[in-house]
C-alpha positions as CSV (number, residue, x, y, z in Angstrom):
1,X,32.4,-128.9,-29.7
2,X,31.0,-127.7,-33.2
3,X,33.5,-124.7,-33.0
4,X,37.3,-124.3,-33.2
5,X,39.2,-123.2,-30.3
6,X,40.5,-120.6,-31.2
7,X,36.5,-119.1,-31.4
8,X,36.8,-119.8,-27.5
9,X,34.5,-117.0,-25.6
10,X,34.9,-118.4,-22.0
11,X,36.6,-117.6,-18.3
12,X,39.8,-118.1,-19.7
13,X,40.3,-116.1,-22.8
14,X,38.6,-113.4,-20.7
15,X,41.4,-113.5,-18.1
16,X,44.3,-113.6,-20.9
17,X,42.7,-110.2,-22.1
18,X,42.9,-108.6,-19.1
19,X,46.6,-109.9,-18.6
20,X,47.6,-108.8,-22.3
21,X,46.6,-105.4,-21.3
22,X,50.2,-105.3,-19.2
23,X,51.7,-106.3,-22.1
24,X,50.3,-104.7,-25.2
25,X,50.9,-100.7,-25.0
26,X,47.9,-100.8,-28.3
27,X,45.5,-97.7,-27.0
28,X,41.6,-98.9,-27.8
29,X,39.5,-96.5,-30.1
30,X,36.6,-97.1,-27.9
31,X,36.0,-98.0,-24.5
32,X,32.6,-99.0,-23.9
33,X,31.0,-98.8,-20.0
34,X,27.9,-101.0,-19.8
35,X,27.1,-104.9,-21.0
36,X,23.8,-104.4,-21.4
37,X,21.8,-104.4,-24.6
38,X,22.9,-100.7,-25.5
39,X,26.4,-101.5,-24.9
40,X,25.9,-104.8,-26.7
41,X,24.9,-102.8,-29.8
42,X,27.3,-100.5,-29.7
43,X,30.1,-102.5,-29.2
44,X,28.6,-104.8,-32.6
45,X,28.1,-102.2,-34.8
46,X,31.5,-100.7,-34.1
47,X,33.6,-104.0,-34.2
48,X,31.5,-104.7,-37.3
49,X,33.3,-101.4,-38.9
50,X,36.8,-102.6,-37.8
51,X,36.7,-100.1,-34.8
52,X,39.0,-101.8,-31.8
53,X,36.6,-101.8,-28.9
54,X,36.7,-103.0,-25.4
55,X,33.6,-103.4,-23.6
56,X,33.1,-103.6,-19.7
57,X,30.7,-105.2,-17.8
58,X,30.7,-105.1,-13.8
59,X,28.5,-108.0,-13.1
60,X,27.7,-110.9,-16.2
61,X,26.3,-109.5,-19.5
62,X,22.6,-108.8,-19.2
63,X,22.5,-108.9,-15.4
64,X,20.5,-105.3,-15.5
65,X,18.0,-103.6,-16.7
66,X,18.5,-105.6,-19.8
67,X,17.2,-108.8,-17.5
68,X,14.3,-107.1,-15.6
69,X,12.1,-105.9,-18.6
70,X,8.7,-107.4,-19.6
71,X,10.4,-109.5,-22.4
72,X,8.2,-107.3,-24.9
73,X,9.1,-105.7,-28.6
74,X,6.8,-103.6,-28.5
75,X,6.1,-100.2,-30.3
76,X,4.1,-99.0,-26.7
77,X,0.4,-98.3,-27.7
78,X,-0.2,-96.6,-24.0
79,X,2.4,-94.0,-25.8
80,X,-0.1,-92.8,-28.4
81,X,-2.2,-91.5,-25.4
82,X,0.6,-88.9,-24.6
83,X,0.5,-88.3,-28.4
84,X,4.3,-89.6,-28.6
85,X,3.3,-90.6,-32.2
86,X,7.4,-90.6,-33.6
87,X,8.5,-92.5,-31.1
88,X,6.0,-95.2,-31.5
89,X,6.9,-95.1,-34.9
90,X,10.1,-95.6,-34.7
91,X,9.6,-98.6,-31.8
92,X,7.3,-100.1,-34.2
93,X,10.1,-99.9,-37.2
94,X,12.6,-101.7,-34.9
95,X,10.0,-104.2,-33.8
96,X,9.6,-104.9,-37.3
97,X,13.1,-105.7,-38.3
98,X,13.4,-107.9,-35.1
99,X,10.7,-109.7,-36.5
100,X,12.2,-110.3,-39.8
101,X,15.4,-110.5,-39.2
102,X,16.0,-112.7,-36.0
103,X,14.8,-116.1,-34.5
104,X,14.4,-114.5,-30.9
105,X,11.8,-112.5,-31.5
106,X,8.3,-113.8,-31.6
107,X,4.8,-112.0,-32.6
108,X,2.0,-112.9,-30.2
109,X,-1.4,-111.8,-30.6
110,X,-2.2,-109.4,-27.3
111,X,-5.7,-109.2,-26.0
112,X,-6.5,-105.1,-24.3
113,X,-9.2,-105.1,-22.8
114,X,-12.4,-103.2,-21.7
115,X,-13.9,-102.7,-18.2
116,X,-14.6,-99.7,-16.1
117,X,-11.6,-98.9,-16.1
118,X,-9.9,-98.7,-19.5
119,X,-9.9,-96.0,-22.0
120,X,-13.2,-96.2,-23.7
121,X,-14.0,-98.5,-26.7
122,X,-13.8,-95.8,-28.8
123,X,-10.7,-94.9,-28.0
124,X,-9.1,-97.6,-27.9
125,X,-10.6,-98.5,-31.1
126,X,-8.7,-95.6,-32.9
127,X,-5.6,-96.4,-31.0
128,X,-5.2,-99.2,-32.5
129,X,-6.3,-98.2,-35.7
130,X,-3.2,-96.2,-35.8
131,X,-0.9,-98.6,-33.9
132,X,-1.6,-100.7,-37.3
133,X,-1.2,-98.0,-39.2
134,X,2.4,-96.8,-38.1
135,X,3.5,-100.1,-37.5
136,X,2.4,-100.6,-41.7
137,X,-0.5,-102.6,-41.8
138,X,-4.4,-101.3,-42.6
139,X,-6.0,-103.6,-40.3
140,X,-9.1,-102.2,-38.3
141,X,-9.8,-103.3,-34.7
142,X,-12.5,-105.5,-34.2
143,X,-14.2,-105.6,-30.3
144,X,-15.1,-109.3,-29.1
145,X,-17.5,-109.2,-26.0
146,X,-16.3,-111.3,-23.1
147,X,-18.5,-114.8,-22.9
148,X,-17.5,-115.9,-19.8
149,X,-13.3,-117.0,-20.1
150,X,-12.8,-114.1,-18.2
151,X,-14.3,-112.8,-15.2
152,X,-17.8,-110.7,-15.6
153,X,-16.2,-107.5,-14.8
154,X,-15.0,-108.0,-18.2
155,X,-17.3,-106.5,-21.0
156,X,-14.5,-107.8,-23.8
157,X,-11.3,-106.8,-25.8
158,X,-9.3,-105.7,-28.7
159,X,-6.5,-107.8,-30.3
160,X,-3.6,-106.3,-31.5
161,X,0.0,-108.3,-32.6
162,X,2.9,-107.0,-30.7
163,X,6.0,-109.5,-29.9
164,X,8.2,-110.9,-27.6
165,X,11.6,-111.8,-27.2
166,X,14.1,-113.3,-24.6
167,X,15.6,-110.4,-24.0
168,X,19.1,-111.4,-22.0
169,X,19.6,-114.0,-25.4
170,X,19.5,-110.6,-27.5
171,X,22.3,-109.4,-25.4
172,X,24.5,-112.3,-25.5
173,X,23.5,-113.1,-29.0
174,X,24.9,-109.0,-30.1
175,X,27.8,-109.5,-27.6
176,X,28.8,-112.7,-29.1
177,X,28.5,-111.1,-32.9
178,X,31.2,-108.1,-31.6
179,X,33.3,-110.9,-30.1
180,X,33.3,-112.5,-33.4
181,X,34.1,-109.2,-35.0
182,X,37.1,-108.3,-33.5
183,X,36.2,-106.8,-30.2
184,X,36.7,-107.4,-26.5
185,X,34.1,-108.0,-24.2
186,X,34.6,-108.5,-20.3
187,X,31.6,-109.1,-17.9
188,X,32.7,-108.8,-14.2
189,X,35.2,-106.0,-14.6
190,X,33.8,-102.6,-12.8
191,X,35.4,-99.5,-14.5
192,X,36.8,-97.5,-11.2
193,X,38.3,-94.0,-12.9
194,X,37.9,-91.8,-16.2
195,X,40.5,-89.6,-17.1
196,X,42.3,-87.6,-19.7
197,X,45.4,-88.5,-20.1
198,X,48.0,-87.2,-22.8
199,X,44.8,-87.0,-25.9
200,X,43.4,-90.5,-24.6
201,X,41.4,-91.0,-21.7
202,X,42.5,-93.5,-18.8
203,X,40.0,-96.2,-17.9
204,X,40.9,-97.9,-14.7
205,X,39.0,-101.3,-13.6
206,X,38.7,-103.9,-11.4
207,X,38.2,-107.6,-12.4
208,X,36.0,-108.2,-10.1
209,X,36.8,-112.1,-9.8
210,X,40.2,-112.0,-9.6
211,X,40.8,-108.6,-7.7
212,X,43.3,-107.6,-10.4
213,X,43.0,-103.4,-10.6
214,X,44.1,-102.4,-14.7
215,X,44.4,-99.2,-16.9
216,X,43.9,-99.2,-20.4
217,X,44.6,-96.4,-22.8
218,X,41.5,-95.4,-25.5
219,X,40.8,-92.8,-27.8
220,X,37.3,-92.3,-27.2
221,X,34.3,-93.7,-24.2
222,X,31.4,-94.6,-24.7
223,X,28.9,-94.3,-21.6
224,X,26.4,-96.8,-22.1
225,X,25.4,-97.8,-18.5
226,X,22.3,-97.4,-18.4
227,X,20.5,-97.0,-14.6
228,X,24.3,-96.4,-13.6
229,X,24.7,-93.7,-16.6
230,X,24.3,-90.9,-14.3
231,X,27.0,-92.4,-11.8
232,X,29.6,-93.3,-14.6
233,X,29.2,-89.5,-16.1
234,X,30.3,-88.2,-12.7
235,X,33.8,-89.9,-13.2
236,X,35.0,-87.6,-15.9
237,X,32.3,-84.6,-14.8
238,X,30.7,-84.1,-18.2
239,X,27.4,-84.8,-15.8
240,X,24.5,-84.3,-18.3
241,X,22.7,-86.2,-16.0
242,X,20.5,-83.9,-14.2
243,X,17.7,-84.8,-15.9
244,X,18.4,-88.6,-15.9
245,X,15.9,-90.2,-13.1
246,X,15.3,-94.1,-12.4
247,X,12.2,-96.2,-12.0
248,X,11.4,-99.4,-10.4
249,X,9.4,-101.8,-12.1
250,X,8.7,-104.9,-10.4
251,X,7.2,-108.2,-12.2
252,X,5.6,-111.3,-10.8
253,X,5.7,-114.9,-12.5
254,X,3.2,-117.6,-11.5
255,X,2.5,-120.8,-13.1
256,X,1.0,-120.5,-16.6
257,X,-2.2,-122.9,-15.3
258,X,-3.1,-120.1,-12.9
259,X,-4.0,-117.7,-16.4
260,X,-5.3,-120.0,-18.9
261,X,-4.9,-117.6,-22.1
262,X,-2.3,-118.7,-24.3
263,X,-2.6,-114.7,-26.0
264,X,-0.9,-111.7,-23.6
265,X,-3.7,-109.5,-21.8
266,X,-3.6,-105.2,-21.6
267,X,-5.3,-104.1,-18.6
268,X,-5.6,-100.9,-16.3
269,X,-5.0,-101.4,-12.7
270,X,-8.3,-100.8,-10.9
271,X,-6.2,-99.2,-8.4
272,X,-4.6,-96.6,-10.2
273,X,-5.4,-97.0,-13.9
274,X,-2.0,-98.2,-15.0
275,X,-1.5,-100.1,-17.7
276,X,-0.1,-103.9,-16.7
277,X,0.8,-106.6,-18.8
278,X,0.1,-110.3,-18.3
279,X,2.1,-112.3,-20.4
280,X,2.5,-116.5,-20.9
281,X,5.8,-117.9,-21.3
282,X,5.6,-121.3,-22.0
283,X,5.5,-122.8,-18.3
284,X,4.6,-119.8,-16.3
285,X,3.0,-116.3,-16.5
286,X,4.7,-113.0,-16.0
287,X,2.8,-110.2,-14.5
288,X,3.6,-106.3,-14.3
289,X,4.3,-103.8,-13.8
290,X,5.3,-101.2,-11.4
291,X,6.3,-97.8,-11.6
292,X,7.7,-95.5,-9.6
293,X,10.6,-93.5,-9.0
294,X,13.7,-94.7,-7.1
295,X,17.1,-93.0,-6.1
296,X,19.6,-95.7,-6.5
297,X,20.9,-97.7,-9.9
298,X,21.5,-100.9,-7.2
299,X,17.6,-100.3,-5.9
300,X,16.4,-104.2,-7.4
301,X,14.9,-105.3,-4.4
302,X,11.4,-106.6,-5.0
303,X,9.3,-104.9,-2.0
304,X,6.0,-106.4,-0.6
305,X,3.8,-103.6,-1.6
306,X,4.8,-104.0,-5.4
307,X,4.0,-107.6,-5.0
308,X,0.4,-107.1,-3.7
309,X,0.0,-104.0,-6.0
310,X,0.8,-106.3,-8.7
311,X,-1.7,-109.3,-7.4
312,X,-4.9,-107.2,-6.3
313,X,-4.5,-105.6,-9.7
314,X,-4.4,-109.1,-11.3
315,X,-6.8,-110.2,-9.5
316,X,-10.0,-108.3,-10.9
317,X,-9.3,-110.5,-13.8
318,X,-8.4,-113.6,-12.5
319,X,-9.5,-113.7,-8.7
320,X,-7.4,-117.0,-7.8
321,X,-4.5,-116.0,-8.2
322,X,-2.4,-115.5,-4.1
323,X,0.8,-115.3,-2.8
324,X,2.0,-118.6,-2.9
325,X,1.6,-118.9,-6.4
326,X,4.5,-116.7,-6.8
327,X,7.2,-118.7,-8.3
328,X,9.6,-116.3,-9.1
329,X,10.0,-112.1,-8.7
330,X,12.4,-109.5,-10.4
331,X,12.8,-105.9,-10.7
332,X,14.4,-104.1,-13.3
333,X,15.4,-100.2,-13.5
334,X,14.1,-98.2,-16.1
335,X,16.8,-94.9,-16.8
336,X,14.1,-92.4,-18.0
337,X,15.5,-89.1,-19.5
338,X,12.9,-86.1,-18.8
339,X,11.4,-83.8,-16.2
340,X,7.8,-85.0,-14.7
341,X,6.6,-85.9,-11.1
342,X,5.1,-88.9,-13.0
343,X,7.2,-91.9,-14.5
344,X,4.5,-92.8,-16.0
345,X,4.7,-89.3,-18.5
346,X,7.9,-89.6,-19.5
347,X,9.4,-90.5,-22.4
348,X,11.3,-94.1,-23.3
349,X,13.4,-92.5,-25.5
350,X,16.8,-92.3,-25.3
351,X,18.8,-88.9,-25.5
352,X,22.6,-88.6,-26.6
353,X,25.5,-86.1,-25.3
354,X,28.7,-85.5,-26.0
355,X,31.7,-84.1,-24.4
356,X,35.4,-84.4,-25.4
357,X,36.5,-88.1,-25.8
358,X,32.9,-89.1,-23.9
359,X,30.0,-90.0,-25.3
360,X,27.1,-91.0,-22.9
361,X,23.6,-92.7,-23.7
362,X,20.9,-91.9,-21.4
363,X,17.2,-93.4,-21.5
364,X,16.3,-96.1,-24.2
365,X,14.5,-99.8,-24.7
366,X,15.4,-102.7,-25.7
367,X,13.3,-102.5,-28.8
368,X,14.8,-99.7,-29.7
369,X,18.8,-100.8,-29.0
370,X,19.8,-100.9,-32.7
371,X,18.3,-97.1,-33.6
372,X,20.5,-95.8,-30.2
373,X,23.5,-98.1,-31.0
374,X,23.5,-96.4,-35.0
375,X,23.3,-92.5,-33.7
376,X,25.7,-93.2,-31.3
377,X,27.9,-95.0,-33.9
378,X,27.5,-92.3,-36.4
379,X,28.6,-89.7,-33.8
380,X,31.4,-91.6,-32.8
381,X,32.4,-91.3,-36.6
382,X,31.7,-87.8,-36.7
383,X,34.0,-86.9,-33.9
384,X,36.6,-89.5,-35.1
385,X,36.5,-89.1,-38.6
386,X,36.1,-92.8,-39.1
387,X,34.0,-93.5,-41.8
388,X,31.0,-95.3,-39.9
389,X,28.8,-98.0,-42.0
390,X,25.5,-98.8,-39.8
391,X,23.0,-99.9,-42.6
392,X,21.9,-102.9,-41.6
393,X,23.4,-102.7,-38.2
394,X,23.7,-104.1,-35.6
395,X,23.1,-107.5,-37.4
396,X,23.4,-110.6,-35.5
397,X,25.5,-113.0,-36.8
398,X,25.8,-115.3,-34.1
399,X,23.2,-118.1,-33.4
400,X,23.3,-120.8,-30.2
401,X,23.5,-124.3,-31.8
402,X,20.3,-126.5,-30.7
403,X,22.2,-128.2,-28.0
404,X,20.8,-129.9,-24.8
405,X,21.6,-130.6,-20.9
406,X,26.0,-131.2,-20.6
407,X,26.5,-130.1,-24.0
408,X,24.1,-126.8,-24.1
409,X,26.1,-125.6,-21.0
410,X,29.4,-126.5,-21.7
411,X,28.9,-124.2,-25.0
412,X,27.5,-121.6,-23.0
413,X,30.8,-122.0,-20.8
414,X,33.1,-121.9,-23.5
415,X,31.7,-120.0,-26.6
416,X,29.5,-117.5,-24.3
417,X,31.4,-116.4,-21.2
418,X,29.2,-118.3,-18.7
419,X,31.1,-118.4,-15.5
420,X,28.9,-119.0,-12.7
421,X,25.6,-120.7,-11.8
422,X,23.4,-117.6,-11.8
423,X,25.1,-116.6,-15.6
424,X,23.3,-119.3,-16.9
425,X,20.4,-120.4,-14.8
426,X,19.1,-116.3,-15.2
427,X,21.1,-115.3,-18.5
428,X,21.5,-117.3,-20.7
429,X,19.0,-120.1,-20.4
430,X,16.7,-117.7,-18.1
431,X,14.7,-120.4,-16.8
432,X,13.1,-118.6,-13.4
433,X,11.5,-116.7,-16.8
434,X,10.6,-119.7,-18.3
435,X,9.8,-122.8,-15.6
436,X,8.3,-123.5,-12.6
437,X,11.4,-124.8,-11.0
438,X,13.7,-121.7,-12.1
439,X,15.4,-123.7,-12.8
440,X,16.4,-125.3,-10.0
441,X,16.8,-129.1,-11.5
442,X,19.5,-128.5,-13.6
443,X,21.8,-126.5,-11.0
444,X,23.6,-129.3,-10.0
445,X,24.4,-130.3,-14.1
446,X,25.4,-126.7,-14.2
447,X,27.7,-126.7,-11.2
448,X,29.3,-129.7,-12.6
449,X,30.1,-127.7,-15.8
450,X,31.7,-124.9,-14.4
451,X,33.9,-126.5,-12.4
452,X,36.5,-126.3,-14.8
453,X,36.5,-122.1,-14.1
454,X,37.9,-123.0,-10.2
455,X,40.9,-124.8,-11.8
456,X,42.1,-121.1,-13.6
């Protein structure tokens, strides 16, 4: 391989952690609940600033929300209609240092358009005025009618630039970076128990592969579990999370010769005036999404109803598409911090509280995952008194090396933390978001790979 050993990131250096931890009496200054891409900036921008962090993951990094999102960096032009002009703002600041400053995240040229039922011309016309505006470009909208590559129910559109990303690469890409920093970073270990105990707090987990049950000592925790924020506050009752509720939002991929557009499309549902997405990623299409409000963080079943929402909507546009088009389906949870009978009206922010040694995160987006992991790394230096550097944070320093078939995976296996199928068929590589197949030619490759993990 391209990289000394003793960068190893794989099954094996993640079980010798968890056995040092019987062994070394060192107490952690952070202990960080969530491997998502909240956690994942977190636990960079503190490692970054010599801060000894241990992150943990109960499932494989990314295996969340952080894997069910529209793959969008967006700045979230529908947000301008509930005048949520600061936010936007600052989604559109982010998106703009993705842009710059990594290879994994894209622009693409989105195409919003007009019908019956979409906001009129005129206002979408201003709307994007000052999406431009915010986002630091004077560029005016110009309206192009619709001469027949869509259907006739289609007077025309608006383009806009927006981008996209692969968003469960961000999260292995940052969790890699705090790796490579200094910190520890454990996917399939479930944190059981919080406690105080003598000016630390007690984090009991499970590795969840092994069946081993640990307790490590740290200073300070940081709550960053997103959907499961609300559950993981209840361990150590600082529950803030009264106010923390959970949507569904459910996406559908079909092959990309179904929608020929090679630029994303902005529509409102016909049935209820939401705005969807339909977005083309390479071989296939993704379509969403849902809304609505659901009672439990483990909720990821894709229900029927979602799925023919999604298609009749679709279909005003592009009337062919059915059912057994449907290569692949996902749902993600969005946490959503706010009071509303809507989930549609409230905000994608992300709100911060503290109590004692805990520190939770609730709400947020992934374009937004380096402004929450900064405020949260500031007040972790305010109630530390570490001295907290986060300009320019979280940076990623880590990039995959252009590898292919046995010698892409092994990497992922050893520098990555791959450990089963699924970690790299969804996660890393996340082919059922990319290919027709999902994938499903290069299973047996990948089996053969990760045989090495049964020999532990």
């Amino acid at each position: 391989m391209v990289m000394p050993d003793n960068d190893n990131f794989d099954f094996h250096k993640r079980c010798d952690w968890i056995d040092s931890f019987d062994r070394n009496e060192e107490v952690f200054d952070v202990a960080i609940i969530g491997g998502g891409i909240t956690g994942a900036g977190i636990a960079n921008v503190l490692s970054g600033n010599g801060v000894k962090c241990v992150l943990f993951e109960m499932n494989d990094f990314a295996s969340g929300t952080s894997s069910g999102s529209s793959k969008l960096i967006h700045g979230g032009i529908r947000y301008l209609a509930n005048f949520q002009i600061g936010e936007v703002k600052d989604l559109l600041r982010e998106r703009n240092y993705l842009l710059k400053h990594t290879d994994i995240v894209r622009p693409m040229n989105f195409k919003i358009l007009v019908d019956e039922y979409s906001w009129k011309k005129s206002t979408l016309r201003l709307g994007i005025l000052v999406y431009n505006i915010l986002s630091g470009k004077l560029s005016f909208p110009k309206y192009v009618k619709n001469k027949g590559e869509m259907s006739e129910k289609i007077r025309g559109y608006f383009n806009y630039v927006d981008a996209w990303t692969d968003d469960t690469k961000m999260v292995i890409y940052n969790i890699v970076s705090a790796v490579r920093e200094g910190a520890i970073c454990l996917n399939y270990c479930k944190v059981e128990k919080i406690e105080d105990s003598n000016g630390t707090v007690s984090v009991k987990f499970t590795d969840r592969i092994r069946g081993l049950e640990k307790i490590i000592p740290a200073r300070y925790v940081i709550n960053a579990g997103g959907p499961w924020a609300g559950e993981i506050s209840k361990m150590e009752n600082s529950n803030f999370s009264g106010s923390l509720k959970l949507s569904k939002g459910i996406h559908i991929v079909v092959p990309s010769e179904k929608i020929l557009s090679k630029d994303s499309i902005v529509f409102r549902s016909h049935l209820d005036r939401r705005q969807m997405f339909i977005i083309p990623r390479g071989e296939v299409t993704i379509i969403g999404t849902t809304d609505r409000f659901v009672k439990s963080p483990d909720d990821f079943a894709v229900d029927r109803e979602d799925v023919e929402y999604i298609l009749e909507s679709a279909r005003r546009i592009y009337p062919e598409i059915g059912q057994s088009d449907i290569t692949y389906a996902y749902a993600g949870i969005r946490p959503l911090y706010g009071e509303s009978d809507d989930p549609g009206s409230i905000s994608r922010g992300f709100v911060i509280k503290s109590k004692g040694k805990i520190i939770n995160i609730y709400g947020g987006k992934l374009t937004n995952y380096r402004s929450v992991a900064r405020k949260v790394a500031k007040l972790y230096g305010k109630v530390s008194g570490k001295k907290i550097n986060v300009k320019g944070k979280p940076e990623i320093n880590y990039r995959r090396p252009n590898l292919v078939g046995m010698d892409l995976y092994e990497y992922e296996r050893d520098y990555e933390c791959a450990i089963f199928p699924e970690d790299i068929i969804v996660r890393r590589e996340a082919y059922p978001f990319n290919l027709k197949d999902r994938g499903d030619s290069f299973k047996p490759l990948i089996l053969e790979v990760l045989k090495i993990n049964d020999k532990r």
